[in-house]
Structures are given as C-alpha cells and as structure tokens.
N, C-alpha and C positions, 0 to 999 in steps of 0.2 A: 475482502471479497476477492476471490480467484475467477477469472475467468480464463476456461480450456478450449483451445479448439478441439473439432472432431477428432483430429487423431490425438488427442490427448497431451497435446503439447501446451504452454503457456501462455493466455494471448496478454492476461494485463492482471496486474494487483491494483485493486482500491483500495486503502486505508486510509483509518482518519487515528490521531493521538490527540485525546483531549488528558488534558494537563490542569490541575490546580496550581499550580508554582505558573507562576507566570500568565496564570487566567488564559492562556491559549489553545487554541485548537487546530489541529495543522491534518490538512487533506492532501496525499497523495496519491498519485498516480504513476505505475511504471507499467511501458510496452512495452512487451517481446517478438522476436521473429520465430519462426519456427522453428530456427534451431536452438533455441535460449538466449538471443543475443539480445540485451538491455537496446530500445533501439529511444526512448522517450520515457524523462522523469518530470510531470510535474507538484509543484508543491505550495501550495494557499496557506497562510497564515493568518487564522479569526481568532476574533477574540471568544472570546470561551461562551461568554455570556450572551450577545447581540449578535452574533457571526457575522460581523463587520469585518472587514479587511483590518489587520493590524500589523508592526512591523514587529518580528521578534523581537527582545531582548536576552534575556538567555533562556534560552532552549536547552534540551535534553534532548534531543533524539533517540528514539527506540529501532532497530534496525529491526526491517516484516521479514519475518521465513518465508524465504522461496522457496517453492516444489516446484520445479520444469517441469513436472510428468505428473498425470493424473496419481498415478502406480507411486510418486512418493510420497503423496500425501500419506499420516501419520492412522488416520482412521479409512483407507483403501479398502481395507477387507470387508467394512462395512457399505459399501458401494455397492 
C-alpha cells in the first residue's frame, strides 16, 4: 500500500511478505520526507499461521518498488 501526499510525493509503503518456507509473515513499514528521503523503516516478524510475534530464522527478503511520485507509478495513465 502506497501512501502520497497532496502534491504527489511519497509519504509511506506498507507491506507485508507472507512466506511458506519459514511459515513467516513480515510487516513493513517505511517513511518518507518530501523530498524522497527514507526517514523510518519498521519491520514485525509473525508467524504465518497465529500472527504471533516470532524470531526469524532464515528469511528471504523481497525488496517493495518505490515510486516517490504519484507520475511513476507503472499504471498512472489510469488515474
């Protein structure tokens, strides 16, 4: 989930990666400033099934596509 401010800049990405290899589920969150600056990343790790707090073991990480600007997301023209 993307969240823009009015002039169209970036204010935060929620994501979540749920995972069968490791029965985990990991919620993140990163804030930006106006001008694109990362200013706040955080990151909860549940288990897949109970969304209980759990400790990783091995993780994969998927890295979330950022758009800074409303203008680069990938379906714009449809806006």
């Amino acid at each position: 989930m993307y969240y823009f401010r009015e002039d169209g800049s970036l204010a935060k990405i929620q994501a979540q990666l749920n995972s069968f290899y490791g029965d985990i589920s990991v919620v993140r969150d990163q804030y930006y400033d106006p001008s694109g600056r990362l200013l706040k990343t955080t990151r909860k790790f549940l288990d897949l099934r109970t969304q209980k707090p759990k400790k990783p073991e091995e993780f994969v990480d998927n890295p979330i596509p950022i758009y800074r600007k409303v203008t680069a997301l990938p379906f714009r023209k449809l806006l």
